[in-house]
C-alpha positions as a Markdown table, in Angstrom:
| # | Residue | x | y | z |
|---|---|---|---|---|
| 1 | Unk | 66.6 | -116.5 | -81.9 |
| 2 | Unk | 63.9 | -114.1 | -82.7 |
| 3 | Unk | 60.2 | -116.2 | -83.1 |
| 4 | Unk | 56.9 | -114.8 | -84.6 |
| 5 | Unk | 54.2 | -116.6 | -83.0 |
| 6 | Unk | 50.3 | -115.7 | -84.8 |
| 7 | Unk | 47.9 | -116.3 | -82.6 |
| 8 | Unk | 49.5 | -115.1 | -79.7 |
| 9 | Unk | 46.9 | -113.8 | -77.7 |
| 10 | Unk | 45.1 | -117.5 | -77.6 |
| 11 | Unk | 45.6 | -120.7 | -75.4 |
| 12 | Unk | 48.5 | -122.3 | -77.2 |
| 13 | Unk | 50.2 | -119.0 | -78.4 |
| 14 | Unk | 50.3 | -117.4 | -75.0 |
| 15 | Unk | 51.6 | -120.3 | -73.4 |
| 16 | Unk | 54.8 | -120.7 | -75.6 |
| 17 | Unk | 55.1 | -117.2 | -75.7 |
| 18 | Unk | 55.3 | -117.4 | -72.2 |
| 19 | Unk | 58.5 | -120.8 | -72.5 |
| 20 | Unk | 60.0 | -118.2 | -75.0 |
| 21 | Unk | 60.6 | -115.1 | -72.8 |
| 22 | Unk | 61.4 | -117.4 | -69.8 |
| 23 | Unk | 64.2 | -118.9 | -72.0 |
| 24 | Unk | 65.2 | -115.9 | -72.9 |
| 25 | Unk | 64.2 | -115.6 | -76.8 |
| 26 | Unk | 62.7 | -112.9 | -78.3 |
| 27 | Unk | 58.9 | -112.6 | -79.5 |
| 28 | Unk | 57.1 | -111.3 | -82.0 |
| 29 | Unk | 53.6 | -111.9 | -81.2 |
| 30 | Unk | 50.6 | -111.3 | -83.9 |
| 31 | Unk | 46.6 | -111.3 | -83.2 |
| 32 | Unk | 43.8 | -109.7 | -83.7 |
| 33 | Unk | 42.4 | -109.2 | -80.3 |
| 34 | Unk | 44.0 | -105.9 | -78.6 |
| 35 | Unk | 46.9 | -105.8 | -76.6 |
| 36 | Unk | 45.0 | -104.6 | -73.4 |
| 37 | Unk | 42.7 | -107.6 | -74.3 |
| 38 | Unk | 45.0 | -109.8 | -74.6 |
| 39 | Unk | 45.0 | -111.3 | -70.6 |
| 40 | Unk | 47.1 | -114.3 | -71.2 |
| 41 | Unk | 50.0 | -112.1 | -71.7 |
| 42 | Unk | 49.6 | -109.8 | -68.8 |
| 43 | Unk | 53.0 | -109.4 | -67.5 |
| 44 | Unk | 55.1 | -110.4 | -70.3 |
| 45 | Unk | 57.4 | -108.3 | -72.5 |
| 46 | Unk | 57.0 | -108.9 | -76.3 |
| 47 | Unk | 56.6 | -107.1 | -79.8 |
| 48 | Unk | 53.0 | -107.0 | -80.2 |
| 49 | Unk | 51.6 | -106.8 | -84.1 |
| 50 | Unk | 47.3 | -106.1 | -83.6 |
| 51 | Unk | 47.0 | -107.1 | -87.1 |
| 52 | Unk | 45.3 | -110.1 | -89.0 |
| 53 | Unk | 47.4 | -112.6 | -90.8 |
| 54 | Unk | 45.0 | -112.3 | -94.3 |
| 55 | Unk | 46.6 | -108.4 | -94.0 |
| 56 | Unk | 50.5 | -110.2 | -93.8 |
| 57 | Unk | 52.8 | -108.9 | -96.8 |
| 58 | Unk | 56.0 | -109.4 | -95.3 |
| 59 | Unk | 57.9 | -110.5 | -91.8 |
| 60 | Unk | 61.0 | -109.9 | -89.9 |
| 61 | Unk | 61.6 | -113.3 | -87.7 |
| 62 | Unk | 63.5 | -116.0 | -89.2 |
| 63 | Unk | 61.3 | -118.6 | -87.2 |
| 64 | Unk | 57.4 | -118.7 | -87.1 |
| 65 | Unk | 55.0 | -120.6 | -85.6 |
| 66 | Unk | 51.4 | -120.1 | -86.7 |
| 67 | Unk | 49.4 | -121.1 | -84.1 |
| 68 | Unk | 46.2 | -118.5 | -86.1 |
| 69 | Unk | 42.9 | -120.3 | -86.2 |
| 70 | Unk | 39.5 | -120.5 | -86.3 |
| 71 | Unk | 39.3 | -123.9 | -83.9 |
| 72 | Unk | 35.9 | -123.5 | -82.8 |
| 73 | Unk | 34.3 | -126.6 | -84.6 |
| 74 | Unk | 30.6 | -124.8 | -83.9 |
| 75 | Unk | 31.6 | -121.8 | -85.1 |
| 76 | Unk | 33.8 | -123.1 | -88.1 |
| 77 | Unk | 29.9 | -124.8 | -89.0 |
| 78 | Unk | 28.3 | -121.8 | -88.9 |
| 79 | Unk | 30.6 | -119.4 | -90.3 |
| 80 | Unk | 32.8 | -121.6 | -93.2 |
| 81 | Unk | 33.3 | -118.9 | -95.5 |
| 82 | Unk | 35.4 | -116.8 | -92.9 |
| 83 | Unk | 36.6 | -120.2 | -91.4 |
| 84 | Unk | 38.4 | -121.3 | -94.8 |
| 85 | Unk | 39.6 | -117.6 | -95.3 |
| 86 | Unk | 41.4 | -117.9 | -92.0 |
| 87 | Unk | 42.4 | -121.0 | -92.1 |
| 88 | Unk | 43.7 | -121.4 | -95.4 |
| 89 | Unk | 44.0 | -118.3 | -97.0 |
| 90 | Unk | 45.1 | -116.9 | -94.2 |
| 91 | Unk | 47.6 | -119.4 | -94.0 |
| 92 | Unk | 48.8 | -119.0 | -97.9 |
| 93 | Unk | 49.2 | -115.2 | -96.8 |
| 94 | Unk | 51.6 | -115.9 | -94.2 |
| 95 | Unk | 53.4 | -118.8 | -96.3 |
| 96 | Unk | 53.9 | -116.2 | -98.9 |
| 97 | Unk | 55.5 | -114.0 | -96.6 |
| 98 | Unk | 57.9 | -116.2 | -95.5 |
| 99 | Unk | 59.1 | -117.4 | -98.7 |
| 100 | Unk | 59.9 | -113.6 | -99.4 |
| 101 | Unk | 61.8 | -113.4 | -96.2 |
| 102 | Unk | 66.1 | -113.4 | -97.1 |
| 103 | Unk | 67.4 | -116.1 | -94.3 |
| 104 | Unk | 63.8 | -117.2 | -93.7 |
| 105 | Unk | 64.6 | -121.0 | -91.3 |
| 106 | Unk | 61.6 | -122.3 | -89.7 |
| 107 | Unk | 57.5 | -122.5 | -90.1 |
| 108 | Unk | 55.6 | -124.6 | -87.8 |
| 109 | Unk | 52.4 | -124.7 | -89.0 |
| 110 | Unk | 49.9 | -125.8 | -85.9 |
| 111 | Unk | 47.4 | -129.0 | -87.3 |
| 112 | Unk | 44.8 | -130.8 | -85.8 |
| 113 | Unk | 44.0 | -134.5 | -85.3 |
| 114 | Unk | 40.5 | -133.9 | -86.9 |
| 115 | Unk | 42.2 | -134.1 | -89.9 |
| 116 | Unk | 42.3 | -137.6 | -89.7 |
| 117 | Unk | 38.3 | -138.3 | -89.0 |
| 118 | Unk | 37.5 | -141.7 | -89.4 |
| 119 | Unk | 40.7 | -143.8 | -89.1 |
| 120 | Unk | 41.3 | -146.8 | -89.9 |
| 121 | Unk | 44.0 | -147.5 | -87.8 |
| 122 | Unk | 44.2 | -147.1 | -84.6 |
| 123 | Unk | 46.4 | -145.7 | -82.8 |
| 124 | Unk | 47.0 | -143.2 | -85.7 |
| 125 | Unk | 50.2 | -142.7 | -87.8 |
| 126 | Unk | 50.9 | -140.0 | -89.9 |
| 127 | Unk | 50.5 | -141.3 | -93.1 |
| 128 | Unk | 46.8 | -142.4 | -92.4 |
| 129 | Unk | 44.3 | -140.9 | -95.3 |
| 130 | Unk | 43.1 | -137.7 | -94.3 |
| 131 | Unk | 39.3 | -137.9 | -94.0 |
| 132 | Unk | 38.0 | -134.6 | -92.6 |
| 133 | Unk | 34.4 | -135.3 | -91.0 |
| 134 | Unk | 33.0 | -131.2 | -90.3 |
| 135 | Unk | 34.5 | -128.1 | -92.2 |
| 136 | Unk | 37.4 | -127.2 | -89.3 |
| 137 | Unk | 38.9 | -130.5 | -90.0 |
| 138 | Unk | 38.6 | -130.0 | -93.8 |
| 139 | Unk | 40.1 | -126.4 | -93.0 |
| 140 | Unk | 43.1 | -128.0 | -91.4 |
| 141 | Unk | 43.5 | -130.3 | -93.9 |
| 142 | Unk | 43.4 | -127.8 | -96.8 |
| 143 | Unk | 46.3 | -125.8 | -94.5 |
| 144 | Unk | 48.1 | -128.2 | -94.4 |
| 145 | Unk | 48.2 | -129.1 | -98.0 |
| 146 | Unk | 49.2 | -125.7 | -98.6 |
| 147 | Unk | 52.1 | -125.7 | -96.6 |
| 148 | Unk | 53.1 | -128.8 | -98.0 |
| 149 | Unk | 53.2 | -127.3 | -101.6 |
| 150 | Unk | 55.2 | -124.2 | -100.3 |
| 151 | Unk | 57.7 | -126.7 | -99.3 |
| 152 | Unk | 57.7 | -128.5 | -102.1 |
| 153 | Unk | 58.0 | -125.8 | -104.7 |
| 154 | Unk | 59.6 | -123.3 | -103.0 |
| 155 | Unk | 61.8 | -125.2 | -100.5 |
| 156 | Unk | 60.1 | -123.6 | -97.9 |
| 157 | Unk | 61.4 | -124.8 | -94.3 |
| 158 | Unk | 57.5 | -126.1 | -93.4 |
| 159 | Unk | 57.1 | -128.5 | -90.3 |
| 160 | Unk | 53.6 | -129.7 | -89.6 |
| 161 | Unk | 52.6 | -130.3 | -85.8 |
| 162 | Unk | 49.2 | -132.0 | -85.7 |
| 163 | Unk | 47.9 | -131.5 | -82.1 |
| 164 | Unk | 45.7 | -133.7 | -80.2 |
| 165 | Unk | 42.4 | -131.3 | -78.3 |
| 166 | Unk | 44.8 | -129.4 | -75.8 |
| 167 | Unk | 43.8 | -128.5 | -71.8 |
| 168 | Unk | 45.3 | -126.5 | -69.2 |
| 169 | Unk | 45.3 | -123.4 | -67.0 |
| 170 | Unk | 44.4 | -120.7 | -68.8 |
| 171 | Unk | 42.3 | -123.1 | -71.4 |
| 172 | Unk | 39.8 | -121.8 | -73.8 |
| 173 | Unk | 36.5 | -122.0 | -71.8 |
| 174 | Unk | 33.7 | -122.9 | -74.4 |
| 175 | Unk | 36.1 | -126.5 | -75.0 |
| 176 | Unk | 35.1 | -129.8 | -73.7 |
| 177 | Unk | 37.7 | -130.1 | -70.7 |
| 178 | Unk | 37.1 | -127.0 | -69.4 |
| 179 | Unk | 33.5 | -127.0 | -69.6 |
| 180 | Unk | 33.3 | -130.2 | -68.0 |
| 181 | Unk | 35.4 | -129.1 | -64.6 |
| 182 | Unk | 33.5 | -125.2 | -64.4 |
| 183 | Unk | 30.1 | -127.6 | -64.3 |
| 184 | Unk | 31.5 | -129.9 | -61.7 |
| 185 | Unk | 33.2 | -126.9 | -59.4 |
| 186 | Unk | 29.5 | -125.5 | -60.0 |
| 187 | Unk | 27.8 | -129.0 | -58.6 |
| 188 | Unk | 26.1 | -129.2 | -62.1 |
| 189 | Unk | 25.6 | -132.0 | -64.5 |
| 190 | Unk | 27.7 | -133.0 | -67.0 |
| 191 | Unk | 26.4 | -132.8 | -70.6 |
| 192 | Unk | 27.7 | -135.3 | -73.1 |
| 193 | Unk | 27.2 | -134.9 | -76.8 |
| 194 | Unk | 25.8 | -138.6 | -78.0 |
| 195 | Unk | 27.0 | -142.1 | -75.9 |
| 196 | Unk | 30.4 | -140.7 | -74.9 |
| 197 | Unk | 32.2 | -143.4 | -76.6 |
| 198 | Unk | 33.7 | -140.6 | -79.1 |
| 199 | Unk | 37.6 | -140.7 | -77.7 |
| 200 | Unk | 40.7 | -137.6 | -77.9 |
| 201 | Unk | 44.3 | -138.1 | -76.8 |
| 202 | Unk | 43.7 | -134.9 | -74.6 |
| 203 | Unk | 47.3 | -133.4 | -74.2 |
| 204 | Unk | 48.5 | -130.6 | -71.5 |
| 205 | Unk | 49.2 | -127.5 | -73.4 |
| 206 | Unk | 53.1 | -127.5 | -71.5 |
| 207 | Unk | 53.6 | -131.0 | -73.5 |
| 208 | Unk | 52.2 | -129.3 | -76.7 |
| 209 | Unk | 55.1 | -126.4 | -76.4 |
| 210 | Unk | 57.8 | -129.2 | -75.8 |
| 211 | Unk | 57.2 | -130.3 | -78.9 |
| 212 | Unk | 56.9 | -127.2 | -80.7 |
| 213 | Unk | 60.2 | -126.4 | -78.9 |
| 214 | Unk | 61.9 | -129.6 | -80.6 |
| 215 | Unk | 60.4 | -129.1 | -84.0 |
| 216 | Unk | 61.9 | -125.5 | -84.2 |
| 217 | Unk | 65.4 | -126.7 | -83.2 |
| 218 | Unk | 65.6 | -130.1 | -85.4 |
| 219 | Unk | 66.9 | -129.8 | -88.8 |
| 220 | Unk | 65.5 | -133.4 | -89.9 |
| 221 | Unk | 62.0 | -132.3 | -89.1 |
| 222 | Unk | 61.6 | -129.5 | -92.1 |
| 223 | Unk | 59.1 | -130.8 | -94.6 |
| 224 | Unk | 57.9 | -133.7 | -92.0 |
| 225 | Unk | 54.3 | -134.3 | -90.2 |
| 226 | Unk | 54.4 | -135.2 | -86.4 |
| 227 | Unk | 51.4 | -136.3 | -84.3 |
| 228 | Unk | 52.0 | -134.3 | -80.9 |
| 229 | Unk | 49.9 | -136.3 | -78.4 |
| 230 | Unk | 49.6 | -137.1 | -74.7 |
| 231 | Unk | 49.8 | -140.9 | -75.6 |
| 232 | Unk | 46.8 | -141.7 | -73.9 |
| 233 | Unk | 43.3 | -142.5 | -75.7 |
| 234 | Unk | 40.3 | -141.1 | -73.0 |
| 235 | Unk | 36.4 | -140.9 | -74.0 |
| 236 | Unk | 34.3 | -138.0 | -73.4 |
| 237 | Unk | 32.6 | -140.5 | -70.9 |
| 238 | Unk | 35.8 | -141.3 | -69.2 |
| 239 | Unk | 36.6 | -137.8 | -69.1 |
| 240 | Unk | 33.4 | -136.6 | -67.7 |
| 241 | Unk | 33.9 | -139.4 | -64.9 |
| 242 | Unk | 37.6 | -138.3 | -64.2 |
| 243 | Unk | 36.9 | -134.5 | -63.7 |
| 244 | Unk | 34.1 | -135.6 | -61.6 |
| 245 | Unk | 36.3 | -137.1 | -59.4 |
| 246 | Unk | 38.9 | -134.8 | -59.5 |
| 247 | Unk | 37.2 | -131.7 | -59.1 |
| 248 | Unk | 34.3 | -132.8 | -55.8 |
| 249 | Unk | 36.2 | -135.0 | -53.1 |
| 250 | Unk | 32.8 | -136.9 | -52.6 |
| 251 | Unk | 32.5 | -138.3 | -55.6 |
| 252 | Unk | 35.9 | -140.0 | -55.6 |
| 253 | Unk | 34.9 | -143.3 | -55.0 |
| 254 | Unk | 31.3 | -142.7 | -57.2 |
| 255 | Unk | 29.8 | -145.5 | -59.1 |
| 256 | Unk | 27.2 | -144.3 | -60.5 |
| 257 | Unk | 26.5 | -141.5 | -62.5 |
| 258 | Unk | 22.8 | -140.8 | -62.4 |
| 259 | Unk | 22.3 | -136.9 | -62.4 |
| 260 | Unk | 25.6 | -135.9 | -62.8 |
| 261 | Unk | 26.3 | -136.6 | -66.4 |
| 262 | Unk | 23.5 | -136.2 | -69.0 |
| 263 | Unk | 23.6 | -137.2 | -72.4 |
| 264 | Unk | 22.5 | -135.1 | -75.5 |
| 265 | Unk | 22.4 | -135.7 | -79.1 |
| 266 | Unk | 25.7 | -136.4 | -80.7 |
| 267 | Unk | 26.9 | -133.4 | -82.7 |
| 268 | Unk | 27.2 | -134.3 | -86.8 |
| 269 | Unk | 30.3 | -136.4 | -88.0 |
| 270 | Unk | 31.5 | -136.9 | -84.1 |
| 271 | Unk | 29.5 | -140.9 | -83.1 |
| 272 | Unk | 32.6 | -143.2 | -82.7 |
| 273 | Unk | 35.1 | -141.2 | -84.0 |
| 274 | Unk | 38.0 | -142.2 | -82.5 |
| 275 | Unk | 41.5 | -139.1 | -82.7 |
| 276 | Unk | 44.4 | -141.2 | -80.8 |
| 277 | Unk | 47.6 | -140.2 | -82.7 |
| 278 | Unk | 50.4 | -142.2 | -82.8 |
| 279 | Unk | 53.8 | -140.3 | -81.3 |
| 280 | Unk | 56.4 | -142.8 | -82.2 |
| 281 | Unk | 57.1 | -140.9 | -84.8 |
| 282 | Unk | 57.7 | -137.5 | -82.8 |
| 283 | Unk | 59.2 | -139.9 | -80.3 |
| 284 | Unk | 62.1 | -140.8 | -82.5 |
| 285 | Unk | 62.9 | -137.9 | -84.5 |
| 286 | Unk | 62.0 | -135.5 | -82.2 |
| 287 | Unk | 62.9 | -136.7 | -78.6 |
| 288 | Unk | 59.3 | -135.8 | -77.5 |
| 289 | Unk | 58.0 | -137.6 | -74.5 |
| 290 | Unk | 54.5 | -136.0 | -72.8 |
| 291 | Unk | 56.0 | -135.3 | -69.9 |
| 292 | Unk | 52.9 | -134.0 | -68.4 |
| 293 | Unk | 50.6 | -137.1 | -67.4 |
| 294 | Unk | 46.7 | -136.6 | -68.4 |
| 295 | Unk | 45.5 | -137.2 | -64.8 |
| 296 | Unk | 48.2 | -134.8 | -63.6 |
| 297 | Unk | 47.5 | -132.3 | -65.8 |
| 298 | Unk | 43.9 | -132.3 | -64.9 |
| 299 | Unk | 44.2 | -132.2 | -61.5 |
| 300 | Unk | 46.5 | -128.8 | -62.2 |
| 301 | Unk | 43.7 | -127.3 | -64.6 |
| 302 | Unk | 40.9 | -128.8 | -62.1 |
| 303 | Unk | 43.1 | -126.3 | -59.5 |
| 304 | Unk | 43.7 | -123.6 | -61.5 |
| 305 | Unk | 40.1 | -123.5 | -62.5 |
| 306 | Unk | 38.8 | -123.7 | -58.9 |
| 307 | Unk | 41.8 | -121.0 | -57.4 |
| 308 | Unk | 39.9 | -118.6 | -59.9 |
């Protein structure tokens, strides 16, 4: 099996890059951030592309997964004209390409919950209404209606893998898990956008790859949408309070929070929203069972956090 991954040099991409080599199956890995740049994949041996997918005319891997994004909601805000040209023209580019390719077999194309916005059920299954609430979500949504069409007209192999907010060693630091357990190793407060009552199905990044790993390998899953999901629903506030715990042994038994978590205005289209995907779907087709707990995998990212 020979795998394209885009994106490679970021959180998720370097982490399945990483399951790849270890089993033993070759990589092609694109990005735009320089190879000596690239620190996640220090130490591992793969065909590196430093090229942009909006440049893509053509591939040689039968399988891809596109993990290529602009996932920075902040940034997607303030820059949505290079946001949707990543995101979905970007993503038409590398569609393109594969439908050129002779034996072409797999796409995954990496989603996000924040597709769904306000749902109105709860937890969420895969054929809720998409209703995007900020322009990354709309970006994801647009992607993925894209990929859908290549599928449809084209009979392009496209599997779509909508990921809950991910967390682990080697995590993106300006994200919420993250930021919260660098401020608590550093003894200051937590800051919480709005009431904290805004909830994620945070998901360890090693669960995220298991179902990547499935998708690629089941035939029934081409032209399907999967939730991939820890099958947990957590509030910021709840989160805040567990990494508090977690990270300073004398605040295991804390019951009160004064001065260690403060509260800021809520960021636009976030109050009550509430992303908890539904996996019985990936569940049954897929096999895929988290098999990473949430407070495990915190207490692993709280270590590999403080070890560094």
């Amino acid at each position: 099996m020979r795998v394209l991954i885009t994106g490679v040099a970021g959180f998720l991409g370097a982490t399945l890059a990483r399951r790849l080599i270890k089993n033993e199956i070759e990589v092609v890995g694109m990005d735009i951030v320089p190879r000596d740049a690239a620190r996640r994949l220090e130490g591992l041996k793969l065909d590196y592309r430093w090229q942009s997918i909006q440049d893509l005319t053509s591939i040689d891997a039968p399988f891809v997964v596109h993990t290529a994004a602009v996932a920075d909601v902040p940034l997607a805000a303030r820059s949505p004209i290079f946001t949707l040209q990543q995101n979905v023209l970007g993503s038409a580019m590398l569609l393109e390409a594969c439908a050129r390719h002779d034996g072409f077999e797999r796409i995954i194309i990496q989603s996000s919950e924040s597709v769904y916005g306000y749902a109105r059920r709860i937890p969420i299954p895969e054929d809720e209404p998409l209703n995007p609430t900020n322009l990354y979500a709309s970006s994801k949504a647009a992607q993925e209606m894209v990929a859908m069409s290549y599928y449809h007209s084209h009979k392009l192999p496209v599997t779509i893998l909508r990921s809950c907010t991910l967390y682990g060693p080697n995590s993106r630091t300006n994200q919420v898990v993250p930021l919260f357990i660098q401020k608590a190793l550093k003894g200051e407060p937590l800051r919480i956008e709005g009431d904290g009552n805004q909830s994620r199905s945070f998901n360890f990044s090693e669960n995220m790859v298991d179902g990547i790993l499935a998708a690629l390998n089941e035939p029934t899953a081409v032209g399907e949408i999967f939730n991939i999901a820890s099958g947990e629903e957590t509030t910021i506030l709840e989160l805040a309070q567990r990494v508090l715990r977690l990270a300073r042994a004398d605040l295991a038994y804390q019951d009160t929070w004064e001065g260690l978590i403060e509260f800021i205005p809520a960021r636009a289209g976030e109050t009550g929203v509430r992303l908890y995907p539904d996996i019985t779907k990936a569940t049954r087709i897929l096999g895929y069972h988290p098999r990473v707990s949430f407070e495990k995998g915190l207490a692993l990212t709280i270590e590999s956090f403080a070890s560094h």
